[in-house]
N, C-alpha and C positions, 0 to 999 in steps of 0.2 A: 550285737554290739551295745556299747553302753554309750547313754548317750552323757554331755557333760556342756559346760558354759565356761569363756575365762573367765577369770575375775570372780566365782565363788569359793566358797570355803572347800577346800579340796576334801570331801566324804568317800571316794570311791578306793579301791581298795589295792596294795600295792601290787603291780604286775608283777616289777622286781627288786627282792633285796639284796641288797651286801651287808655281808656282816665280816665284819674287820679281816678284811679281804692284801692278801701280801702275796706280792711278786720282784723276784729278784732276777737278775741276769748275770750272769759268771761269779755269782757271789756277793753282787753287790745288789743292796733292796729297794725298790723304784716303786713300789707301793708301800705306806705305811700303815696300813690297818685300814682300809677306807669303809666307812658307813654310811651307804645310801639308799634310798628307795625313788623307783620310778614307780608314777601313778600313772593308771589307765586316762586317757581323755587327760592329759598335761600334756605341755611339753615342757621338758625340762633341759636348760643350758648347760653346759659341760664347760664352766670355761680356768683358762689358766696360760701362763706361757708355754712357749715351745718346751718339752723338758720337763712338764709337772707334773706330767703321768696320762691325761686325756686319752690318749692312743692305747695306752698298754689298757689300760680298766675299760675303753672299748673295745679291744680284742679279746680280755679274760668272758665279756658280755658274750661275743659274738662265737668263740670255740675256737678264736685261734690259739691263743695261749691258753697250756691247758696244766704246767705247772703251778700253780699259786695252792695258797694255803688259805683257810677262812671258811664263810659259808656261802651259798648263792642259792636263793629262795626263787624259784616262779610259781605264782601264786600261793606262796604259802608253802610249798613242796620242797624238800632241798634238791637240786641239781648240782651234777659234773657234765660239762659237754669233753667229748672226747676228739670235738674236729666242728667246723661250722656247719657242715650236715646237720649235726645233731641239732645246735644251736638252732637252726632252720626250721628244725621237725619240732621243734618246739617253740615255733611263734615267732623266732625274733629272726630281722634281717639287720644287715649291716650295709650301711654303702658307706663305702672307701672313697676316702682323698684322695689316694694313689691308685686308680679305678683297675677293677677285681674285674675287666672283659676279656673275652675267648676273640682276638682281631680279626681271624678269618671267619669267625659265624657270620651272622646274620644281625638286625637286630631282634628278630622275633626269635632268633635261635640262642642269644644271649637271656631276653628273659624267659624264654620255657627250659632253660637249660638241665638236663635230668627231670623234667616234670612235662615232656610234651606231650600234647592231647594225641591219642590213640586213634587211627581208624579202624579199617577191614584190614584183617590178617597182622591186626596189632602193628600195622606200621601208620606213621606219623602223621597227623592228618595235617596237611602243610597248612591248607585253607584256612580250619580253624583257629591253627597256630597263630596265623597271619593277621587273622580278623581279630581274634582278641589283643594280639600287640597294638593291632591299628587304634582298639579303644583304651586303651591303655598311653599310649603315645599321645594322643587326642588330646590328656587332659592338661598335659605337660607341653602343647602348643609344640608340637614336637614336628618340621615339615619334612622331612626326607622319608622315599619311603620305608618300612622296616625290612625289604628284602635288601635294605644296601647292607654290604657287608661294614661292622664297625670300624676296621681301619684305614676306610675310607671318608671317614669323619673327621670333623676337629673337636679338639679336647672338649670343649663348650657343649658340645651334644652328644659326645662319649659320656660326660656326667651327666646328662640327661636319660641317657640308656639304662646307667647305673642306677638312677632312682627307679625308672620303671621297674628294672627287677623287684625291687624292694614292693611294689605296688603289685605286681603280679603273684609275688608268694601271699600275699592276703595276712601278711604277717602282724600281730598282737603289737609289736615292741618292733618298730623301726628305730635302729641308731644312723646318725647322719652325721658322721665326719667331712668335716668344711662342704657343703653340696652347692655352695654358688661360686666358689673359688673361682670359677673360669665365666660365672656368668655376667647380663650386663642388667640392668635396670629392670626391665621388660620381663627378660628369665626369673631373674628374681620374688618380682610379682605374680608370677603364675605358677613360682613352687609354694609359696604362701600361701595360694589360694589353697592348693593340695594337701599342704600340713595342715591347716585347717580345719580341712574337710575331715581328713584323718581326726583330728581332735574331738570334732562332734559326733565323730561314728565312736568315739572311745579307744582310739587306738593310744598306746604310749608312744612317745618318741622323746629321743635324746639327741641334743642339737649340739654340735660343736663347731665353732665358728670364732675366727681371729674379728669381726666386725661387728664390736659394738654394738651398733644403730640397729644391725638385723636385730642381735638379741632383744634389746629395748622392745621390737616391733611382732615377735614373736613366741617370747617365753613365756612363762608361768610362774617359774621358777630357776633362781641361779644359784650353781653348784660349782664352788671355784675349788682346785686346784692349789699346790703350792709347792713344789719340792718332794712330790708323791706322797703328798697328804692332803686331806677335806680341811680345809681352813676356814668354809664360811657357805654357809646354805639360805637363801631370803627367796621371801617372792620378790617378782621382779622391780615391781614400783614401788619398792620401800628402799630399792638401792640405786644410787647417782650413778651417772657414770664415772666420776672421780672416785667414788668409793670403790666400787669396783674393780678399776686399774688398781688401787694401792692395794686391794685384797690380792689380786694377780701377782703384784710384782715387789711386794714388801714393803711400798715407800710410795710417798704423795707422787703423779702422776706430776713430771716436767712437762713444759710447755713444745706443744706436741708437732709443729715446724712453725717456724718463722720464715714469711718471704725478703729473699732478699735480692732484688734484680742487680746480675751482675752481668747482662749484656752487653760486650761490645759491639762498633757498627761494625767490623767486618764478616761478610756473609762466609762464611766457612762451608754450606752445602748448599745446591741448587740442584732444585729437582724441576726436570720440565717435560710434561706430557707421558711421565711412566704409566703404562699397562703391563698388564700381566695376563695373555692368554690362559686359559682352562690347557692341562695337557692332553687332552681326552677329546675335548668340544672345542672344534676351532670356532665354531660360533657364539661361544661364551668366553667371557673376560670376568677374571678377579677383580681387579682393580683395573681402571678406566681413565685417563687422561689426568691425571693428580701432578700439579704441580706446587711447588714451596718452597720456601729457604729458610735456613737458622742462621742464625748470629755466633760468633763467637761466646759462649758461656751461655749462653740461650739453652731453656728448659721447651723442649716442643711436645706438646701433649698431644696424642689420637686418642678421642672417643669416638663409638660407633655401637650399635647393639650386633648381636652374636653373628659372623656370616656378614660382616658389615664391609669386611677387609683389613682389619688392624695388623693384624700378622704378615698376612702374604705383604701389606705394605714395607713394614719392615725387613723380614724374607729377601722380596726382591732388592732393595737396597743392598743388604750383605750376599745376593748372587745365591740364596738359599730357596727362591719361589719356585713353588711343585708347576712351572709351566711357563711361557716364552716371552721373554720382554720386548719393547718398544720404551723409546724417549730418553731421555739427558740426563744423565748426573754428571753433576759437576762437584768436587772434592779440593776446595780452598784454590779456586782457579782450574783445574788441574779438569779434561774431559778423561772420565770413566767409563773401560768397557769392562760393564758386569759380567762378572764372569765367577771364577771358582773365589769359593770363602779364603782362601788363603789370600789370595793378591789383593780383595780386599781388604784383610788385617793388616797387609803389608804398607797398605796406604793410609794406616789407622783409623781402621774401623770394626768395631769387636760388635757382638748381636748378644745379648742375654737371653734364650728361649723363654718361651711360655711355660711349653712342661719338661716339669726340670729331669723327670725321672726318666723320661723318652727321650731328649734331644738334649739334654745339659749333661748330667751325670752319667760316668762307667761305673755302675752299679759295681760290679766286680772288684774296683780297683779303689783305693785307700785312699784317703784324704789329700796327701802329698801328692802322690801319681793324677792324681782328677786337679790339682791347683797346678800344675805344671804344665798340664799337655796346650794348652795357646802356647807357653812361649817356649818349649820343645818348640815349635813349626818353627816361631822366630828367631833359633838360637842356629849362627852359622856351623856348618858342621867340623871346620877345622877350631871352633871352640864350644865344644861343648859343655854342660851344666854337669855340675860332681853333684851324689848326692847331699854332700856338704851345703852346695848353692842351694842345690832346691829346698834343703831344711830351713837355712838360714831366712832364705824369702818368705815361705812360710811362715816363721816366726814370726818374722814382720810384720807381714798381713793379719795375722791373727791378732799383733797386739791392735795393729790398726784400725782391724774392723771386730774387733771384741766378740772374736770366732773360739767360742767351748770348745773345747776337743781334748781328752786324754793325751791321745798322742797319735804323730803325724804318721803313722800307719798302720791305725786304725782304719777299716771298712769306712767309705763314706756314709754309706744306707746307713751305721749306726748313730748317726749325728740327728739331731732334730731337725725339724723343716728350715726351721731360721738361719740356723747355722750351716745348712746344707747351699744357702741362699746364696751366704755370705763369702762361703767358698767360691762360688761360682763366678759370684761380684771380682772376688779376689783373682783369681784366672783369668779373665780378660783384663782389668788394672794393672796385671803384670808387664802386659805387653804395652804399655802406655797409650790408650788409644786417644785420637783427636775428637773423633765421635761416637758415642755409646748408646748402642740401639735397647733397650729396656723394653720386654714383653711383660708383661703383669708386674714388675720385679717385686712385688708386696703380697703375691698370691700365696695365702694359705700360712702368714708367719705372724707371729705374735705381737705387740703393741710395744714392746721393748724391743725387738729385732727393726720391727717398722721405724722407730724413732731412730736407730744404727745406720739405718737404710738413707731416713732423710737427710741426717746432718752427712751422710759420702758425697747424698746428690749436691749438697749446698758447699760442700769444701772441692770437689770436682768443679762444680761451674767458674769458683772463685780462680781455678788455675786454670781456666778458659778451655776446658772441655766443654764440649756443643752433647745436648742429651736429647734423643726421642723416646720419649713412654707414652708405650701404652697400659691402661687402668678400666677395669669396666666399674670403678667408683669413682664417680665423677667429684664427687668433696674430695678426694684425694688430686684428680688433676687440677681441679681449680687452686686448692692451697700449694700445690708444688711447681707447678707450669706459669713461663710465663703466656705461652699463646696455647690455643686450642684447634687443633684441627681436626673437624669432625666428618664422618664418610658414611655415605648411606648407603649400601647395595654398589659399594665397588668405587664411587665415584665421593668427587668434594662436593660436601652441605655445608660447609661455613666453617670460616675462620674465624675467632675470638679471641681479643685481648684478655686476658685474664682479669683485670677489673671492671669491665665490662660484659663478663658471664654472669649466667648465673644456671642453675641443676635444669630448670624447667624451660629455659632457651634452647639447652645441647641435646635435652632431649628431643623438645619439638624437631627443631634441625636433623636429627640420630632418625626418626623414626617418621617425619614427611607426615 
């Protein structure tokens, strides 16, 4: 391995080039010639809005996309990969946003996958297998153990799994498509450490990531993005964060939310003593005796580190928790027996998932048919929706929430993260709800889709919709929220007025 230092004159030699490198999709061209080099021992930023090509130029990297035109050098060598196999056998991994796991393996079967160590009579040496995920997992502060099966995981340690692959092939050139999207403070720090570590062995990696501040706190170098063209290459402390948005997104970065408390005093939701049995473990509990209430136009924020209970909190609210409740909700006076998601929408209240591509989105099914299906449930059946209504809503929504899309039947998958968001926002707003449960709602979308996101939440609250999100970036709950409620291993650590936070409060509180 080579070894290397940040912050010197970068001497060492490129792992990988592009040479005016073009990819198109049904005729139209989503790359424009792009010119780059990754260096050994750097890391190097990938950044750009939703839509600027980021994705596609890491898949041409990694052997999924294998039409383009141009040149692609490793080490000096021209390469074609013909599949990610190849890409693999040749040094370089990829972890995926949208995570690339087998849910019925293992984890130790997800990273030996095609590569597991051999015993007698060439079958599988489980032990070995086992022991090296454990070191492997180890470094990533990783606690479940790895014979659990993955899809008995939350998305937060599914991307953890995902990186271990990448750590087990021993691979030259890790690309890392958004890899903390789902994590909290804590995770964040201890894949840091790892990139790191990689950096001083001499490994290259390529970072992509909608949050700023990691960048700042990890690159080397930034490689922006613009409309499927390289617009701008710098090391990383010769560029602002302001310059950077405007290289992103064509134009000086607007002021990025303004708080504006529009609480009313009436309490619109009362929660008193919710738990959430384990389905499995009657002697485990999710969530643990959590009580609270929101106001009418009130922003309720949950912070918690990974496994803290942010989800299942919400979950059990909309009658969606993987296991058996106890305790009181109450819904604008009104006592609720949780039960199936429908009856709760019917009492206005819609859930936004965490991961959109599992529990949000019908992959399958077109822009139009995916913004419909909430208020299909709420439309009586002696009057039903022409496809005419559903176009026309659509359209609406789209100018409203400044949702790209060719046209309304189009494959959803073909939209960008941001705009696949915005859809999704738009599909529960259709059904008007009183309260809107937000899981990550900013996971994985671009600083121009984020600012889309903030001005719905702040014209929402102004029509006295009540909001709960949750964010594992806490500068983000703090500037959107007005209260905080933080949860540590199932149970309430404190409640914060939002002027009265601050990052290094919620975490103490998050982590005991």
């Amino acid at each position: 391995m080579r070894e290397t230092n940040r912050g010197k004159n970068n001497t060492l030699p490129a792992a990988v080039s592009l040479r005016r490198i073009h990819k198109s999709f049904s005729g139209v061209e989503v790359l424009h010639g792009i010119d780059l080099d990754i260096h050994y021992g750097r890391v190097t930023a990938l950044m750009g809005e939703n839509g600027a090509g980021k994705s596609t130029l890491m898949n041409v990297l990694s052997g999924v996309h294998t039409d383009w035109t141009g040149s692609l050098l490793i080490n000096g060598e021209g390469c074609r990969f013909g599949s990610p196999a190849d890409a693999e056998a040749a040094g370089i991994a990829m972890i995926h946003q949208e995570l690339n796991l087998v849910p019925g393996l293992s984890v130790a079967g997800n990273l030996f996958l095609g590569r597991e160590p051999a015993g007698r009579f060439g079958r599988i040496d489980f032990t070995a297998m086992h022991r090296k995920a454990r070191d492997i997992m180890d470094q990533l502060r990783f606690e479940p153990p790895v014979t659990a099966a993955v899809e008995s995981l939350p998305v937060g340690q599914r991307q953890l799994v995902e990186i271990g692959k990448a750590l087990a092939s021993e691979a030259q050139v890790i690309l890392m498509d958004e890899p903390t999207s789902a994590h909290s403070e804590r995770e964040i720090d201890t894949l840091f450490t790892v990139v790191r570590q990689l950096r001083a062995r001499g490994v290259a990696v390529v970072y992509v990531s909608h949050r700023l501040e990691e960048i700042y706190r990890i690159a080397d170098t930034i490689a922006v993005l613009r409309d499927g063209r390289l617009v701008h290459i710098a090391e990383t402390g010769s560029l602002t964060r302001a310059d950077l948005v405007q290289q992103m997104i064509g134009r000086p970065e607007e002021r990025f939310y303004e708080h504006e408390d529009a609480r009313g005093d009436e309490i619109v939701l009362r929660v008193s003593g919710l738990s959430c049995r384990h389905p499995d473990v009657e002697s485990r509990t999710l969530i643990r005796d959590i009580s609270f209430d929101v106001r009418r136009g009130e922003i309720l924020g949950i912070a918690g580190l990974l496994g803290s209970g942010r989800t299942v909190l919400l979950e059990s609210l909309f009658g969606a928790a993987p296991g058996f409740l106890s305790g009181r909700v109450e819904l604008e006076g009104e006592l609720l027996e949780i039960g199936e998601p429908s009856f709760l929408m019917s009492k206005g209240m819609a859930l936004l998932t965490e991961d959109r591509q599992r529990t949000g989105l019908i992959p399958g099914l077109s822009v139009r048919e995916n913004y419909i299906l909430a208020a299909l449930l709420m439309t009586p059946s002696w009057a039903p929706l022409t496809t005419g209504d559903e176009e026309d809503r659509l359209a609406a929504a789209a100018e409203d929430l400044s949702i790209s899309m060719a046209d309304p039947g189009q494959p959803i998958v073909t939209l960008s993260g941001g705009n696949q968001q915005k859809v999704l926002l738009a599909k529960w707003l259709a059904i008007g709800p009183r309260l809107l449960l937000l899981d990550e709602p900013t996971r994985g979308i671009d600083v121009g889709a984020r600012h889309d996101i903030y001005l719905l939440l702040s014209r929402l609250r102004r029509q006295g919709v009540s909001i709960i999100m949750t964010s594992s970036e806490l500068d983000e709950l703090i500037a959107v929220c007005d209260r905080i409620l933080v949860l540590r291993d199932g149970r309430t650590a404190g409640v914060y007025v939002r002027t009265e936070c601050t990052r290094d409060g919620i975490l103490k509180a998050a982590s005991g």
